[in-house]
C-alpha positions as CSV (number, residue, x, y, z in Angstrom):
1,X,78.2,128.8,102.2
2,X,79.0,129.1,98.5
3,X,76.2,129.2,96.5
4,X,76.0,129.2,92.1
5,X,72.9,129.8,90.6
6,X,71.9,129.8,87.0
7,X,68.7,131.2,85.5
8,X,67.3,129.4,82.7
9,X,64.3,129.8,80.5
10,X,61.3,127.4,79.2
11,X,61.8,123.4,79.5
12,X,63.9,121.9,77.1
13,X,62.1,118.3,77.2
14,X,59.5,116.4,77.8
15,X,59.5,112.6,79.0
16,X,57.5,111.4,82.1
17,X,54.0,112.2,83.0
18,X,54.4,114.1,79.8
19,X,55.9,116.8,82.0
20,X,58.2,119.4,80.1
21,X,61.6,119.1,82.7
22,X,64.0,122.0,83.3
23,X,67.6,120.6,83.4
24,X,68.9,122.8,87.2
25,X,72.1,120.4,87.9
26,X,74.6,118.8,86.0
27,X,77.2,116.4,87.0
28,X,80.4,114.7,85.5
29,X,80.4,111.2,85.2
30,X,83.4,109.2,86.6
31,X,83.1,110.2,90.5
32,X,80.6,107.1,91.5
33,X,81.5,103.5,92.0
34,X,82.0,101.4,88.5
35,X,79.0,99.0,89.1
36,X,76.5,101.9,90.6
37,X,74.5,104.2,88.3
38,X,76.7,107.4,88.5
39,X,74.4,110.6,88.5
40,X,74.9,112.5,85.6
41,X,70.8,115.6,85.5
42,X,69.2,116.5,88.1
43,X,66.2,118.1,86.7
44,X,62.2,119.5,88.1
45,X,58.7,120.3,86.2
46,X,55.5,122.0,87.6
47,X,51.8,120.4,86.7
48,X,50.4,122.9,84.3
49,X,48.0,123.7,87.4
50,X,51.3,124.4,89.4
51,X,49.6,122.3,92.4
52,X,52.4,119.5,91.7
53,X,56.2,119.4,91.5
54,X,58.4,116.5,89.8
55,X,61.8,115.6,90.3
56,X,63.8,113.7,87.5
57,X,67.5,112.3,88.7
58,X,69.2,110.6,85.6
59,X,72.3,108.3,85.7
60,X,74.9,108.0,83.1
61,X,74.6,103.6,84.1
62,X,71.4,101.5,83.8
63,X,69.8,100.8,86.4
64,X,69.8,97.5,87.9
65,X,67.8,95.0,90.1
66,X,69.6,97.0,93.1
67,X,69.3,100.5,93.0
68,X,68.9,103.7,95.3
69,X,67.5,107.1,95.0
70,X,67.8,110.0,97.7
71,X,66.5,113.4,97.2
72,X,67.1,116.0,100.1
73,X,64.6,118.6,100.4
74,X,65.3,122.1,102.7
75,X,61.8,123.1,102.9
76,X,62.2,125.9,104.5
77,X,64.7,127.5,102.1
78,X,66.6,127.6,105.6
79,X,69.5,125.0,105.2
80,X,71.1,124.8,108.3
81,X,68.0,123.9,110.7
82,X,67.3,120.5,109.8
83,X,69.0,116.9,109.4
84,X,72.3,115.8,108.5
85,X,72.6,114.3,104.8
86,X,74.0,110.6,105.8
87,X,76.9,110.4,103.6
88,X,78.8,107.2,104.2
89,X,78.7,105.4,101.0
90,X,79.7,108.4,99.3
91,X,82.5,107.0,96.8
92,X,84.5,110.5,96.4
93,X,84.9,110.9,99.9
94,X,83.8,114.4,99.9
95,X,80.2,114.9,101.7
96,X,78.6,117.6,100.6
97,X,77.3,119.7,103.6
98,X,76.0,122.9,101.8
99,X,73.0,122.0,103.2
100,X,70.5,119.6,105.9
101,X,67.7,118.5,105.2
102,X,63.6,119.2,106.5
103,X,62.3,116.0,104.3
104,X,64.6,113.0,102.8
105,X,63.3,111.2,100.1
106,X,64.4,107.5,99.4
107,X,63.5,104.9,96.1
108,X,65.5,101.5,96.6
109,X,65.4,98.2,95.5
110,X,67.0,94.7,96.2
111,X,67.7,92.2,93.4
112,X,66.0,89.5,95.8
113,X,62.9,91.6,97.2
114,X,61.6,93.2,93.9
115,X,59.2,95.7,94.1
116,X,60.5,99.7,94.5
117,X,60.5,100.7,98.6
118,X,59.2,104.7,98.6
119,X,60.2,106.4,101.7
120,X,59.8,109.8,103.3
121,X,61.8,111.1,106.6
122,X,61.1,114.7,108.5
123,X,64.1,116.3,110.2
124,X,63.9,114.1,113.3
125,X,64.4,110.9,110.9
126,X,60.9,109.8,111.6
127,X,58.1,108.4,108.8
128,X,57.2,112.3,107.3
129,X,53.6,110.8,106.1
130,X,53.9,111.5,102.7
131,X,53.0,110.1,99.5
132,X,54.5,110.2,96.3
133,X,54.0,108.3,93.1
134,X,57.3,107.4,90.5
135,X,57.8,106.7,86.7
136,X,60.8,104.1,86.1
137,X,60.0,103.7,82.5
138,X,63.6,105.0,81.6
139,X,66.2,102.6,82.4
140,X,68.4,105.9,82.8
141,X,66.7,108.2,85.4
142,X,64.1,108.1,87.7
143,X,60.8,110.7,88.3
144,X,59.0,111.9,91.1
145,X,56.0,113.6,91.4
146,X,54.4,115.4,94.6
147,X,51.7,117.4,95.7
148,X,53.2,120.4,96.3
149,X,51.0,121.1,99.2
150,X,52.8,118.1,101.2
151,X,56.5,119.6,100.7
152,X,56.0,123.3,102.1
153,X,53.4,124.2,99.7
154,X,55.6,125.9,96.9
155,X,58.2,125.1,94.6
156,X,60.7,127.7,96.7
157,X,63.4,125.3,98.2
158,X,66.9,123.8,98.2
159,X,67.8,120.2,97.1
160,X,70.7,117.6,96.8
161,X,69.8,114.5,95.2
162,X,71.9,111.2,94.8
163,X,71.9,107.7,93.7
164,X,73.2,104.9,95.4
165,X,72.4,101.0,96.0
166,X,69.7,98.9,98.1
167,X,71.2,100.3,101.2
168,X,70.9,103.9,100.6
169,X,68.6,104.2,103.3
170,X,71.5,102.9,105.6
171,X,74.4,104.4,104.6
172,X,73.4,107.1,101.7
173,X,74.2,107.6,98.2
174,X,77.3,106.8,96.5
175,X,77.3,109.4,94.3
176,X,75.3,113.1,94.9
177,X,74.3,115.7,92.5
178,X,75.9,118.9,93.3
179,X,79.2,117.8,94.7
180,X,80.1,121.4,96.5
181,X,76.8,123.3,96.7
182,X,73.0,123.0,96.8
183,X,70.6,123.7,94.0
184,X,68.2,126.6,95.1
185,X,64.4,127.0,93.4
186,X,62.7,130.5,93.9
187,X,59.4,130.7,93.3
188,X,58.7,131.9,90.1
189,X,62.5,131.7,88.8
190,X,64.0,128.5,88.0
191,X,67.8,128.4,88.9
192,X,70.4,126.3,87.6
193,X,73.7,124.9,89.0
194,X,76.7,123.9,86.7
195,X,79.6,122.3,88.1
196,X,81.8,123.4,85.4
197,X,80.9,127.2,85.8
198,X,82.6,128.5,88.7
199,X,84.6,130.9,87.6
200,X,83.5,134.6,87.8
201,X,82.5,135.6,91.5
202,X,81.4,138.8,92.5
203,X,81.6,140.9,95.9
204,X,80.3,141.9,98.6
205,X,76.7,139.8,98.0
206,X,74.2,140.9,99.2
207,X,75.4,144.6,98.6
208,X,74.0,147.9,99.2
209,X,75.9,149.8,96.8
210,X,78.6,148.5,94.0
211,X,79.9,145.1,93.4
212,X,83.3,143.9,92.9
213,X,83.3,141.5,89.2
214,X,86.1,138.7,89.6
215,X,86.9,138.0,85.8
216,X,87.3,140.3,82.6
217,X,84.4,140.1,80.7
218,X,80.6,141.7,79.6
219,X,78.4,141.8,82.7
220,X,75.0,141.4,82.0
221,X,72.3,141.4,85.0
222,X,68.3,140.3,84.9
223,X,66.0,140.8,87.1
224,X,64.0,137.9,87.9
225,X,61.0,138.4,85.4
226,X,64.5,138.0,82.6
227,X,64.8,142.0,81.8
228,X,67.5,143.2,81.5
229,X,68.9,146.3,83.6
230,X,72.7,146.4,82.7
231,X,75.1,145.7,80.2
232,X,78.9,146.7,80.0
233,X,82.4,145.6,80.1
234,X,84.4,144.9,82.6
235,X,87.9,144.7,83.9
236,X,88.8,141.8,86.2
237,X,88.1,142.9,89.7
238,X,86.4,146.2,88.3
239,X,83.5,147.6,90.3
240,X,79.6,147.7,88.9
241,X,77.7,150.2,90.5
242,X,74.1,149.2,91.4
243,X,73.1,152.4,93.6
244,X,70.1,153.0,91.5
245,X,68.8,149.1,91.4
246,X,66.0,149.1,93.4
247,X,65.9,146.1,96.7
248,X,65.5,142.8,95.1
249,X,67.4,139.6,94.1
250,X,68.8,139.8,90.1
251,X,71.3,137.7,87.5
252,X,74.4,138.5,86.8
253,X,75.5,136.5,83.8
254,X,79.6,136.9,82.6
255,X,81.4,134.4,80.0
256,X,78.9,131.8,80.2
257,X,78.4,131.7,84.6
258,X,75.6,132.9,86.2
259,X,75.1,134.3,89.7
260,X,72.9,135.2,92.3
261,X,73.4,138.7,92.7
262,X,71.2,140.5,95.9
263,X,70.5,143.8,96.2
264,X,69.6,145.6,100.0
């Protein structure tokens, strides 16, 4: 499965729990029902003692007296071993299936029953037994906040988030956040997806040897402490030559899109 990941640096802001968040998702608006929130950020924080993660999703609507939040957690940074994303609701018609889930998160809300419903499922769709607290004070977004201990125990894991309505819990979100892809944390890098940046690809990935570059442009590739081993110019389809990187996973950055590049 396709896979974009973007490397990003310190938080840019700081709202709930006082938490500085790192923006790792963004989405266009447009692509959810009229009278539904429409995700726009999805976005995570560490405690300063790194024993708790949040989760922000922000919507370009206000929330209303029915609402919906789903946030689909691969624990196991192994995406095709746990539970299908329901989808139904989804107003583009496009399910995103990157990914299944180990632990799905749900916030919702009726109009008539107020009072937020917090909800966690495992893999076999059965009551996970977790707890998690949340911070509605923003009409536009939503926080989460979890032990990191109850989730896998680290911050390395893939996500797709979503908002919806009441019913989310039935029939899933109406709009999700990526559309295509899932956003991947490692532990000690935070990566970022952009819908907007697929354009340069690179291959074979994973590679043992030299990489094909898709687009003309400067190459410039991290390493995941942020130094940088390699700069040059390149001709569409031109090959890099990474014999002498030693094993390990790096960032290739080229007119403003970033990728996951793996070396064997």
């Amino acid at each position: 499965m396709k896979k974009l990941v973007f490397a990003i640096c310190l938080a840019i802001s700081s709202i709930a729990w006082g938490q500085s968040f790192n923006t790792l998702a963004t989405d266009n608006t447009g692509d959810d029902y009229a009278s539904n929130m429409d995700v726009t950020e999805f976005a995570t924080a560490l405690s300063p003692n790194q024993d708790s993660i949040y989760f922000r999703i922000s919507h370009a609507n206000i929330r209303s007296g029915d609402f919906g939040y789903l946030l689909a957690l691969d624990t196991n940074s192994v995406p095709t071993d746990g539970a299908t994303i329901n989808q139904t609701n989804l107003f583009s018609g496009s399910p995103n299936t990157s990914m299944t889930s180990d632990l799905l998160v749900m916030v919702y809300e009726n109009t008539f029953f107020p009072g937020a419903t917090l909800e966690v499922r495992d893999a076999n769709q059965m009551p996970a037994g977790i707890s998690f607290v949340i911070d509605t004070v923003d009409d536009y977004s939503l926080s989460m906040k979890f032990a990191l201990a109850d989730i896998g125990g680290d911050e390395a894991m893939n996500i797709i988030a979503g908002v919806g309505s009441f019913d989310i819990s039935a029939s899933g979100p109406s709009d999700i956040i990526p559309n295509n892809n899932y956003i991947e944390l490692v532990n000690g890098t935070t990566l970022k997806i952009e819908e907007e940046n697929i354009v340069t690809s690179i291959y074979p990935n994973p590679t043992i040897d030299f990489i094909s570059v898709s687009q003309r442009g400067k190459v410039e590739i991290f390493d995941i402490t942020g130094a940088l081993k390699l700069s040059k110019m390149v001709e569409a389809n031109q090959q890099v030559d990474l014999r002498h990187f030693p094993q390990g996973v790096y960032i290739l950055n080229q007119n403003g899109a970033s990728i996951k590049l793996v070396k064997k």
